[in-house]
Each structure stands twice: as C-alpha cells, then as structure tokens.
MDAnalysis code that builds the backbone (N, CA, C; Angstrom):
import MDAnalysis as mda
import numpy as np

u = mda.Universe.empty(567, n_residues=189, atom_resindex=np.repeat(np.arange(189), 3), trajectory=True)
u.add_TopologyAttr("name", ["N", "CA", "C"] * 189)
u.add_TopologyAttr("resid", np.arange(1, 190))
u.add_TopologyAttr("resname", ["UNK", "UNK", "UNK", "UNK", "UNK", "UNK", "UNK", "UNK", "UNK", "UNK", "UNK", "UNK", "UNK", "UNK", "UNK", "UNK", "UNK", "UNK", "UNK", "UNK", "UNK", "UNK", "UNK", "UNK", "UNK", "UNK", "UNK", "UNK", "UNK", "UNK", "UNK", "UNK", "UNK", "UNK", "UNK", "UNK", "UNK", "UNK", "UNK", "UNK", "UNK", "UNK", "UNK", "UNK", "UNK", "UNK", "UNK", "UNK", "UNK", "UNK", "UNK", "UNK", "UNK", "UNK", "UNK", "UNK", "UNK", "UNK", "UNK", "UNK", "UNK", "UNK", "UNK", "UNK", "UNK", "UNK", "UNK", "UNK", "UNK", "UNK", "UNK", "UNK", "UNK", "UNK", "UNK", "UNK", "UNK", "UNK", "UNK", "UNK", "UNK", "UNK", "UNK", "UNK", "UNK", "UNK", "UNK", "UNK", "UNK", "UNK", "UNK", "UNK", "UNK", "UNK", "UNK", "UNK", "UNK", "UNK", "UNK", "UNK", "UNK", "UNK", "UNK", "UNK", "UNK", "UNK", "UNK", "UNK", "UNK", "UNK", "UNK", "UNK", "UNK", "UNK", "UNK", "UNK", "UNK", "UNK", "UNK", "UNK", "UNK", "UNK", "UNK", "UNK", "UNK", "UNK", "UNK", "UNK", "UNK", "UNK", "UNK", "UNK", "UNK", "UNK", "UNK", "UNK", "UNK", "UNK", "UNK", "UNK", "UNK", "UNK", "UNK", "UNK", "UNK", "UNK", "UNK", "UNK", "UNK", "UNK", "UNK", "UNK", "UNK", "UNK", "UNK", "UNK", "UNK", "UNK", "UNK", "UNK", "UNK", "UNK", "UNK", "UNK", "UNK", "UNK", "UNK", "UNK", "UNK", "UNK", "UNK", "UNK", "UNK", "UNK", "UNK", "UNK", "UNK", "UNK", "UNK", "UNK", "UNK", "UNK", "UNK", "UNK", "UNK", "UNK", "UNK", "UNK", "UNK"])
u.atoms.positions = np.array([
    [62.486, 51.216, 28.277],
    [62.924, 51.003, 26.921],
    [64.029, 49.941, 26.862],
    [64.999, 50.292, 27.659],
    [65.920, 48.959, 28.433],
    [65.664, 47.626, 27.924],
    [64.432, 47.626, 29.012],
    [63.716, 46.260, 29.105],
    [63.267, 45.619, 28.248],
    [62.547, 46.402, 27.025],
    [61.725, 45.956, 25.280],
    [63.385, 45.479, 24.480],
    [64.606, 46.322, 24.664],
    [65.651, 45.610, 23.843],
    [65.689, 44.670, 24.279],
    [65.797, 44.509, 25.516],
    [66.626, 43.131, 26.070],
    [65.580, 41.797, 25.916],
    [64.108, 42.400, 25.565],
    [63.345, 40.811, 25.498],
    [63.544, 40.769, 24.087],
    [63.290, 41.765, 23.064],
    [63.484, 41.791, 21.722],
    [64.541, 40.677, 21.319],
    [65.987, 41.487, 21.971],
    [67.377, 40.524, 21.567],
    [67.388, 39.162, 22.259],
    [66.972, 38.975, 23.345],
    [66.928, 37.581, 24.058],
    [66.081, 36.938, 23.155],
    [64.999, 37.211, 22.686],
    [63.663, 36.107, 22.082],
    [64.583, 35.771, 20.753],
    [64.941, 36.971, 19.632],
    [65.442, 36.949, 18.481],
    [66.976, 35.639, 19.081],
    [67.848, 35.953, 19.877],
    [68.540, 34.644, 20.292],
    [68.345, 33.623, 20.358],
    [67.204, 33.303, 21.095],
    [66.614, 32.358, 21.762],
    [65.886, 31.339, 20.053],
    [65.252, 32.122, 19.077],
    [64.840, 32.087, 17.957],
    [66.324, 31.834, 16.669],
    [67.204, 32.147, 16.767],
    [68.227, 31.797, 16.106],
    [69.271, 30.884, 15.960],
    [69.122, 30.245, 17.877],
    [69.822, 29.495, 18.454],
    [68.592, 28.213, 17.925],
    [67.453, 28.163, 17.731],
    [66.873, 27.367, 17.435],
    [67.074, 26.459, 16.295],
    [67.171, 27.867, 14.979],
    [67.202, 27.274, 13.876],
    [68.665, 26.478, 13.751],
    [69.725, 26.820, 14.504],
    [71.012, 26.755, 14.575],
    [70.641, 25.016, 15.125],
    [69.924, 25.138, 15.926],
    [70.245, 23.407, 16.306],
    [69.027, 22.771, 15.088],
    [67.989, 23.393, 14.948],
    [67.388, 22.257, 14.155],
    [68.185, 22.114, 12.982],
    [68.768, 23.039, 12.135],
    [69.967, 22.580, 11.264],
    [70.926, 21.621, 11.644],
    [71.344, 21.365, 12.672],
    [72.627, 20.470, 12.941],
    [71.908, 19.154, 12.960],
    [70.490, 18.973, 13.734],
    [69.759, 17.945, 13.848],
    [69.626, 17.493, 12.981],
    [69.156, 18.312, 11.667],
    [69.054, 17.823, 10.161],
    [70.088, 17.232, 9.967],
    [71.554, 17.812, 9.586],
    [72.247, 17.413, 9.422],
    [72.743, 15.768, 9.698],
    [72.795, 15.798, 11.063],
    [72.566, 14.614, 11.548],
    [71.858, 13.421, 10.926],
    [70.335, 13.671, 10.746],
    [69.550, 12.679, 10.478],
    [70.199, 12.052, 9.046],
    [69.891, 13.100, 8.362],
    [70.746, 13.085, 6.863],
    [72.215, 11.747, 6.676],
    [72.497, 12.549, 7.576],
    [74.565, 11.039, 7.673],
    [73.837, 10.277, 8.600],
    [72.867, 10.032, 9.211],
    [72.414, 8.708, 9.528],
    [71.542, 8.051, 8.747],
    [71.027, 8.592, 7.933],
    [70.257, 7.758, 6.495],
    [71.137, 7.542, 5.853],
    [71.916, 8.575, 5.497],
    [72.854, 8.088, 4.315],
    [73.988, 6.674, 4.607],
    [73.659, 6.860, 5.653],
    [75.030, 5.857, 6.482],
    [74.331, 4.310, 6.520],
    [72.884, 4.118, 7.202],
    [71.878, 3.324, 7.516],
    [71.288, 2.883, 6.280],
    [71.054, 3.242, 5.979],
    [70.475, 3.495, 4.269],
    [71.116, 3.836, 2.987],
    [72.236, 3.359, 2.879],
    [72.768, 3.939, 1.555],
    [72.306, 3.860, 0.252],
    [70.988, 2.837, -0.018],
    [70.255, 3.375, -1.156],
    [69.037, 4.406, -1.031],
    [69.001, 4.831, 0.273],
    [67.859, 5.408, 0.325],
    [68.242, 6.614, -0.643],
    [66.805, 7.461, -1.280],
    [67.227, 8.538, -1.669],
    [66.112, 9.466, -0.598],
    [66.113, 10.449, -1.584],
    [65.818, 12.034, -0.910],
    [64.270, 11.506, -0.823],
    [63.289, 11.093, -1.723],
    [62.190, 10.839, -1.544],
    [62.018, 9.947, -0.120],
    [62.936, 9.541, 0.605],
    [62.896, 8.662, 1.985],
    [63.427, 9.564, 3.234],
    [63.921, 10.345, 3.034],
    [64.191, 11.648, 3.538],
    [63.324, 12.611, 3.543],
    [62.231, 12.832, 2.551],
    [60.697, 13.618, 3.262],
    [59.955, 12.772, 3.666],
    [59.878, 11.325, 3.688],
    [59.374, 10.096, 4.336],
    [59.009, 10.339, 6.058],
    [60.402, 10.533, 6.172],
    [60.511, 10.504, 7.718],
    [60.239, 12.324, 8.362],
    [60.854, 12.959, 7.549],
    [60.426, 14.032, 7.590],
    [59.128, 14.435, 7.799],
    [58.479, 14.001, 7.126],
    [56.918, 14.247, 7.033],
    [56.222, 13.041, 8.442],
    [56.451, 12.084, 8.625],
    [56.203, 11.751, 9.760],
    [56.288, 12.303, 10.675],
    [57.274, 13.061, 10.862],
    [57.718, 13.569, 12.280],
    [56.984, 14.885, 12.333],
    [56.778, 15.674, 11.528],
    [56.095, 16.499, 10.885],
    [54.421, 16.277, 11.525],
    [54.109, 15.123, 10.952],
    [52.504, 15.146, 10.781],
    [52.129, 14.038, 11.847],
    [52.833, 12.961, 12.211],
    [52.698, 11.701, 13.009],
    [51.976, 10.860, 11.446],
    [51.172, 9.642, 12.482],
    [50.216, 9.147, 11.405],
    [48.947, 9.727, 11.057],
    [48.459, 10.664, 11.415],
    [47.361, 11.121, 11.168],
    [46.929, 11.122, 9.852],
    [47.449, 11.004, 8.544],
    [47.386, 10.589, 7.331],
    [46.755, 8.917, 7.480],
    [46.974, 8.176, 7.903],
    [46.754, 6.890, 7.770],
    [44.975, 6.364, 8.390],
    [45.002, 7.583, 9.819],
    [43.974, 7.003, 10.301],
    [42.425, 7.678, 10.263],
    [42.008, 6.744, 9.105],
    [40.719, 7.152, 8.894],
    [39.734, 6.496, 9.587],
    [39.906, 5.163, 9.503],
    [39.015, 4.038, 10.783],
    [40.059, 3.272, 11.530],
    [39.087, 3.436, 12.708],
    [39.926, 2.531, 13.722],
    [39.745, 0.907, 13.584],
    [38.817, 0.402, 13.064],
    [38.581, -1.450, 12.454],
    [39.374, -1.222, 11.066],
    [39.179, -0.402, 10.555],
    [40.225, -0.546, 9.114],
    [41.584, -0.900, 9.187],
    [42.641, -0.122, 10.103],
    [43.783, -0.011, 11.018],
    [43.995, -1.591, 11.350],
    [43.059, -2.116, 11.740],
    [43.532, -3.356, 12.914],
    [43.689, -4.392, 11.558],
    [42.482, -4.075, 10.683],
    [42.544, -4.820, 9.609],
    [43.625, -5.298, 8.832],
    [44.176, -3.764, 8.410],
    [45.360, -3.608, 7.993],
    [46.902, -4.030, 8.354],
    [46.939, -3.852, 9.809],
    [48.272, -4.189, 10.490],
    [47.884, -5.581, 10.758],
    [46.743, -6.569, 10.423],
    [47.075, -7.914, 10.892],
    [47.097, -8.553, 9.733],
    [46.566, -7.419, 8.121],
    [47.061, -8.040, 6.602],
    [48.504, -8.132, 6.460],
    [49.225, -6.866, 6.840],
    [50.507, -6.366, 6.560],
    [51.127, -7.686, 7.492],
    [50.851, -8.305, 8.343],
    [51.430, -8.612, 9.541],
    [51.733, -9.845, 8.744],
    [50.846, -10.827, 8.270],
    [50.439, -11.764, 7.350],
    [51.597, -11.799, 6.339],
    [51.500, -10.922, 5.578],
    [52.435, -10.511, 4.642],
    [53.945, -10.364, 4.753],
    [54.168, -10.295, 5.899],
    [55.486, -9.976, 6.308],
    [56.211, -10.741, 7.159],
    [55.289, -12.108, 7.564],
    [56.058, -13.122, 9.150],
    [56.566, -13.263, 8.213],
    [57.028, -14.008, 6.815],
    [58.347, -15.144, 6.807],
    [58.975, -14.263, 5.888],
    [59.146, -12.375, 6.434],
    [60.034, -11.981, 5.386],
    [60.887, -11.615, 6.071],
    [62.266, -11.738, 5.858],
    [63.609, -10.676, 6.636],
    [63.706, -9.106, 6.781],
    [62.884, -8.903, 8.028],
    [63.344, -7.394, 8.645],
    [64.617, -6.692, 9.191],
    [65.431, -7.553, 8.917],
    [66.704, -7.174, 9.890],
    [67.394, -5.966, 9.381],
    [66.668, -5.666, 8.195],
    [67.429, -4.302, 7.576],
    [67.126, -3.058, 8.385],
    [66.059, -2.720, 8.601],
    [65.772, -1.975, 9.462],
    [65.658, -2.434, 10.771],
    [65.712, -1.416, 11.823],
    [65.519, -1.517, 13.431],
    [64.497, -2.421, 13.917],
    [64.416, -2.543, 14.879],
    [62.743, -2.578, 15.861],
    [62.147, -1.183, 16.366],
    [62.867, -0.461, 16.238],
    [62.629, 1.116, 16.757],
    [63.180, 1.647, 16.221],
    [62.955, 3.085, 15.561],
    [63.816, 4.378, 15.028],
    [62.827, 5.180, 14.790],
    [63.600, 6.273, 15.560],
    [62.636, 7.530, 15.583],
    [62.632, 8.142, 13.864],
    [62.066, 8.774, 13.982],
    [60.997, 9.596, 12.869],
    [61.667, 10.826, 12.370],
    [62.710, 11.736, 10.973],
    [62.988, 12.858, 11.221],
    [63.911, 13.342, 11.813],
    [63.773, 14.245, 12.382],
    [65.455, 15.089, 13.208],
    [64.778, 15.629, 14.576],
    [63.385, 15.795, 14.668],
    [62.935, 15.994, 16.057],
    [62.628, 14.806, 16.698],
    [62.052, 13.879, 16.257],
    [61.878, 12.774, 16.624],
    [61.019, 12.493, 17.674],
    [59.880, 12.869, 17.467],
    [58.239, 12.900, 18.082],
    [58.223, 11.633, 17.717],
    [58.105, 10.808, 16.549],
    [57.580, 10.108, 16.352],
    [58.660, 8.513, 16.529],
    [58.104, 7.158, 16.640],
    [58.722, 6.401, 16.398],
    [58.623, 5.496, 15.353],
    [59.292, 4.155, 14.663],
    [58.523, 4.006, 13.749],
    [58.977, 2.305, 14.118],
    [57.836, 1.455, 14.779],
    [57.800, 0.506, 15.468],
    [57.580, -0.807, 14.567],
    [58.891, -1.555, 14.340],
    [59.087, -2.546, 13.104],
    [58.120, -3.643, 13.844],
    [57.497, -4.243, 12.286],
    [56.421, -5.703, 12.796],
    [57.834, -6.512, 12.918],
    [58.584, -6.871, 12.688],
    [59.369, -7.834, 13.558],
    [59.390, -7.466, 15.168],
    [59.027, -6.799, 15.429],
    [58.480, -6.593, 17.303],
    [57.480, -7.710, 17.400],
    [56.525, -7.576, 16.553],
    [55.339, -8.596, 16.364],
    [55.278, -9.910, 15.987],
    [56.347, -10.210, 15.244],
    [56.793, -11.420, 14.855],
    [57.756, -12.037, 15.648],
    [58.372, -11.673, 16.453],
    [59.068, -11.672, 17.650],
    [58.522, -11.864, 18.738],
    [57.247, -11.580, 18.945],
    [56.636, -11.508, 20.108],
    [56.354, -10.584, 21.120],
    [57.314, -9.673, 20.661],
    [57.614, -8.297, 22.029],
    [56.490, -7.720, 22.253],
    [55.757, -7.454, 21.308],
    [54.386, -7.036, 21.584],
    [53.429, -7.368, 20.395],
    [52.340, -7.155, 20.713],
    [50.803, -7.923, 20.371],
    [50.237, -6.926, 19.352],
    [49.543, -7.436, 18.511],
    [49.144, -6.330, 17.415],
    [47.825, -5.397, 17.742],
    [47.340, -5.799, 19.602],
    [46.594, -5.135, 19.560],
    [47.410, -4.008, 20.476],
    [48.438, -4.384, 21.477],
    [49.212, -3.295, 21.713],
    [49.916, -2.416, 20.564],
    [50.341, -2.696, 19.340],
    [50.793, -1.952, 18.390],
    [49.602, -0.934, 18.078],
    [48.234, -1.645, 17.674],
    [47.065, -0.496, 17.356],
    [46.909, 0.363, 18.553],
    [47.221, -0.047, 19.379],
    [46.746, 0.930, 20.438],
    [47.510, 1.929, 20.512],
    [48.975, 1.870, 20.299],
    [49.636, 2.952, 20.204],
    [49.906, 4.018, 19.243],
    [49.441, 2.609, 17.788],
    [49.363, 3.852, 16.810],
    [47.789, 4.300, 16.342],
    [46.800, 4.090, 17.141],
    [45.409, 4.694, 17.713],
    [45.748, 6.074, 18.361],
    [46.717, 6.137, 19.192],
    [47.122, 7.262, 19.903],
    [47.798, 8.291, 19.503],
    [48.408, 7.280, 18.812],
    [49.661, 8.624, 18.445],
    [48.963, 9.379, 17.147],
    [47.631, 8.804, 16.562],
    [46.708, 9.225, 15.355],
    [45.896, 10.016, 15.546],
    [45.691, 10.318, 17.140],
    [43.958, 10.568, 17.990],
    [43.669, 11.987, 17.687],
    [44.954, 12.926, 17.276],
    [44.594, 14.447, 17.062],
    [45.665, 14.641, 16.205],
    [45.571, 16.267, 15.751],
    [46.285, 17.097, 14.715],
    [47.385, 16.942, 15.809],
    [48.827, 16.349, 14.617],
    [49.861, 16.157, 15.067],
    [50.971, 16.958, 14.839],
    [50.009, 17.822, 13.836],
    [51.183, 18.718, 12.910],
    [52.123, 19.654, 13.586],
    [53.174, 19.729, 13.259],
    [54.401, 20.507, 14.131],
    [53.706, 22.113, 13.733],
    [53.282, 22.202, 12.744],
    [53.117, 23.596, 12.788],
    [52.415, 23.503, 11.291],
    [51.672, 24.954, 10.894],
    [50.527, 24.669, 9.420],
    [51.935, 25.141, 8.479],
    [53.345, 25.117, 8.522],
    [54.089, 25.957, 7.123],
    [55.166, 24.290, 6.723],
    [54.778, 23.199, 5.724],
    [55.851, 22.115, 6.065],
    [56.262, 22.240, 4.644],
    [55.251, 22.881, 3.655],
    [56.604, 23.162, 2.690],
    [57.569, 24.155, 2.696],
    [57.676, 25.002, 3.337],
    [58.820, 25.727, 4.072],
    [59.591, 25.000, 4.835],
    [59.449, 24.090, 5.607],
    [60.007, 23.203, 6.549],
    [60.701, 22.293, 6.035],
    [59.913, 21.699, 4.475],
    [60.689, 20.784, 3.132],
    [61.976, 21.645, 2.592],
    [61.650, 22.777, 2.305],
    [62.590, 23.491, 1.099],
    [63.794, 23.576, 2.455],
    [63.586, 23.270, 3.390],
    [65.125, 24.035, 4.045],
    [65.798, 22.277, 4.395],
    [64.990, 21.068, 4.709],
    [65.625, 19.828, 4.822],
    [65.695, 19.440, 3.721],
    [65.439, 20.288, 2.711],
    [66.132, 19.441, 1.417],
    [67.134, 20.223, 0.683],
    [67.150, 21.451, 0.917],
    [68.735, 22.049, 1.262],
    [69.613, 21.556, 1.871],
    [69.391, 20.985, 3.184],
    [70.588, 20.803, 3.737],
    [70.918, 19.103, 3.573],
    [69.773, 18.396, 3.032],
    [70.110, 16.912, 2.693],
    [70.857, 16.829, 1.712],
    [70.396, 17.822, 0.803],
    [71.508, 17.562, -0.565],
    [72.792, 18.583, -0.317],
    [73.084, 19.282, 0.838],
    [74.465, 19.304, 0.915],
    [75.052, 18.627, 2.016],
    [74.514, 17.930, 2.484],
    [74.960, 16.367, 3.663],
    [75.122, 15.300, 2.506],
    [74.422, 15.224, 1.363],
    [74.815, 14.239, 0.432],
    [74.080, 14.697, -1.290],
    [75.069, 15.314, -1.647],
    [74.765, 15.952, -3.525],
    [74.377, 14.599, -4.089],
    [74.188, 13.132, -3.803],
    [73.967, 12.381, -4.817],
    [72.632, 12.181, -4.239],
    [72.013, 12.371, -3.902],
    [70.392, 12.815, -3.814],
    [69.539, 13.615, -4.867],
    [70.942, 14.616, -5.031],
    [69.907, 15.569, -6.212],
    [69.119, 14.868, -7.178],
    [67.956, 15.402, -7.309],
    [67.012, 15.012, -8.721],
    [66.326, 15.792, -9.281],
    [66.562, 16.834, -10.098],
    [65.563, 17.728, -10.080],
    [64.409, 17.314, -10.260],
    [63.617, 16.282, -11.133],
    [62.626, 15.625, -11.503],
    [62.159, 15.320, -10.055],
    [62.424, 14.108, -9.455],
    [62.212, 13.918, -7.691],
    [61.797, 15.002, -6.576],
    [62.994, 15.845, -7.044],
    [63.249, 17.216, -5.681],
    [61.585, 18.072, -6.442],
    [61.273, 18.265, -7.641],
    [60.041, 19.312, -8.152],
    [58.574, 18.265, -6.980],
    [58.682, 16.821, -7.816],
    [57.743, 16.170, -7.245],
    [57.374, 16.272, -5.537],
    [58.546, 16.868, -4.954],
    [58.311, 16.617, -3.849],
    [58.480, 17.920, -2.752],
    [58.431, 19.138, -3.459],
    [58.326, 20.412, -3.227],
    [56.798, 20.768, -3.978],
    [56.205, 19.785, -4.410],
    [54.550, 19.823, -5.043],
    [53.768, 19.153, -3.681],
    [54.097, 17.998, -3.711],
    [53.512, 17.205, -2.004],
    [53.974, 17.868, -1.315],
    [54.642, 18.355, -0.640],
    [55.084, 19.655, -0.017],
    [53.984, 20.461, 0.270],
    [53.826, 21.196, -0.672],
    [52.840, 22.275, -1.035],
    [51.346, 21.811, -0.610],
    [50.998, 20.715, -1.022],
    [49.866, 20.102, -0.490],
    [49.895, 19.457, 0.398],
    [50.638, 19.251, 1.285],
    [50.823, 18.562, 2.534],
    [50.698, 16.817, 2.481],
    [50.925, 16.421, 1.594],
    [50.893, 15.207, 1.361],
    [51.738, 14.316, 1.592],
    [51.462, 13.112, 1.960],
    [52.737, 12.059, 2.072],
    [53.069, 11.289, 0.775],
    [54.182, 10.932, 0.794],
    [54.850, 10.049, 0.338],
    [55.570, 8.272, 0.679],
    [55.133, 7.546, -0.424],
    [55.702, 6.178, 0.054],
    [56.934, 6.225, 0.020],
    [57.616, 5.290, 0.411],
    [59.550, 5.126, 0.595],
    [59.588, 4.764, -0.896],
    [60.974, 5.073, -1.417],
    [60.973, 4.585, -2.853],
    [61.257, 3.232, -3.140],
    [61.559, 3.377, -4.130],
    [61.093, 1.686, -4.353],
    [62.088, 1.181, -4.058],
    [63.664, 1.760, -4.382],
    [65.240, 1.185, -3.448],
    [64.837, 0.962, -2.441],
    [64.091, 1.723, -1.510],
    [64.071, 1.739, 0.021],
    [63.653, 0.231, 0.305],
    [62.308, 0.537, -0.113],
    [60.957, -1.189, -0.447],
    [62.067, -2.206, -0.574],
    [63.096, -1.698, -1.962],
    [62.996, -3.153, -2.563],
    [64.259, -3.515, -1.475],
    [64.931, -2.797, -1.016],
    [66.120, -3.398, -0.329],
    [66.463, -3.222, 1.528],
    [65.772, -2.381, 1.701],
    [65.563, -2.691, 3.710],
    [64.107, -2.940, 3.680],
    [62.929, -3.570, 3.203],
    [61.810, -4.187, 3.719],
    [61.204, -3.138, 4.609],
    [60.804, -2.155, 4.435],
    [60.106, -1.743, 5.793],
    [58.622, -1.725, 6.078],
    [58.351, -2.554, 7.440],
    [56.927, -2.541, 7.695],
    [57.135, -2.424, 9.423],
    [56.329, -1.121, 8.976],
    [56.328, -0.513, 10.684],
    [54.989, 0.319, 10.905],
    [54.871, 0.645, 11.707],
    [53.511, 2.114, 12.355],
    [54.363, 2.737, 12.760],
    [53.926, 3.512, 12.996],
    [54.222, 5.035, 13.636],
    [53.604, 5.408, 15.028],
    [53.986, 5.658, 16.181],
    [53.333, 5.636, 17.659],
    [54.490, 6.905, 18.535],
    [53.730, 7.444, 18.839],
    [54.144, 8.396, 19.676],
    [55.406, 8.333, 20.665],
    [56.759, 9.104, 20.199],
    [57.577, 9.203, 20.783],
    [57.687, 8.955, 22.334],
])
C-alpha cells in the first residue's frame, strides 16, 4: 500500500512540476514577443502557439504545391527587408518547431530545395502535441494577458478561443505583416 502512495504522490509531482514549468515557459515566450515584437498582438501569440502545437501540418497538402509556393513567396520577398525578424526562432514556449526566415534563402545559406525538404519533414505526420489545444489556448492566453493586459480584446480573444475549438490556424495580424515582414516555413526543431 506504501508503494501505490508513493507512485500516486511522485507521478501527481512529477505532473505539477510540469505545469509549473510550462507556465514559466509561457511566461517567457510572452516578454519575448512582447519585447521582440512590440506591435505584435495576442492573435500572433496563438500564431506561434499553434505552430508549436501542430508543426506545419496545416500547410501541407501537396508536396509540388509547397515547392511552388516557397519559390512564389521567395519571388515576392528577395528585394524586401527581413531584418525584422530572425533567420531562426523557435515556435511557442516548447519549441519543437523552428520558423526558418527566406532571408536564409536570399542570403544564400540554404537552397529552396533544402528549405522544402525540411519543411516536407517536419509536415510528414500528425505533429500534434496532444488532441486538447483549446484547453492548451485558454491557459496561454491567461497567462499572455497577464505577462501583458494590453493584448486584451474581447472581440479578438472570442475569435480565437472559436479557432481554438476547431483547431484551426491563424494568420499573423496585420501589425505583425505590416511591420516585421514575416516570411518563413516551419521545419522541425
């Protein structure tokens, strides 16, 4: 009988100590958007969330569509200024995912068929952290809007506790778009 408390209380620890760090992690990510991003809002905050969450598996329906796409986007984007965002930044507060800027590509660092290939991979199966992410929403958007109250929207926060619910993604908002440029994939941590 001993023995059933002691795995009981160790697992329930082991399970509390969890949520205890993925909260701080949140936290974290949160004052590094807000810090990195100071127009970002909360809708760019289930952005990454939901990446890290799901990977790209949302995106990849064909693999010639993909190549299509990242060498339109690619087109679209040599003579624009990326410097707002990284060449790399992980995805979220777990950070499975990465989110690999075409200035890598415009730069040269790597080739757009090495970019498909990685985000071919990181697309290839169910990426999902787990089947509950509007539960997983309602608690990072608790703690985003008390890492930063000028996020609140109720209008925004409903819209996005609905995609939530349906597991859906979301684009960056249009602050995000209109003022750090971001064009990246997503490829496996």
């Amino acid at each position: 009988m001993r023995v059933i408390k002691f795995l009981i209380i160790s697992v329930l620890a082991v399970f509390m100590l969890s949520c205890k760090n993925d909260d701080k992690a949140i936290r974290l990510m949160c004052g590094e958007i807000h810090e990195n991003y100071p127009l970002a809002t909360l809708q760019d905050v289930y952005k990454t969330c939901y990446q890290d969450f799901f990977g790209a598996e949302h995106l990849m329906n064909d693999t010639a569509m993909a190549r299509k796409y990242i060498s339109y986007e690619l087109g679209q984007c040599r003579d624009t200024d990326m410097s707002a965002m990284p060449k790399h930044e992980p995805t979220g507060f777990r950070h499975r995912f990465t989110r690999i800027n075409f200035s890598c590509l415009v730069d040269g660092e790597i080739t757009e068929e090495q970019l498909l290939t990685m985000f071919i991979e990181a697309a290839g199966k169910d990426n999902a952290f787990s089947d509950d992410w509007a539960s997983e929403w309602l608690k990072i958007e608790t703690i985003a809007l008390d890492v930063n109250p000028e996020w609140a929207d109720e209008e925004l926060q409903s819209e996005l506790r609905m995609a939530a619910q349906g597991r859906h993604a979301v684009r960056h908002s249009e602050a995000f778009r209109d003022n750090y440029n971001p064009h990246y994939r997503i490829v496996r941590n």
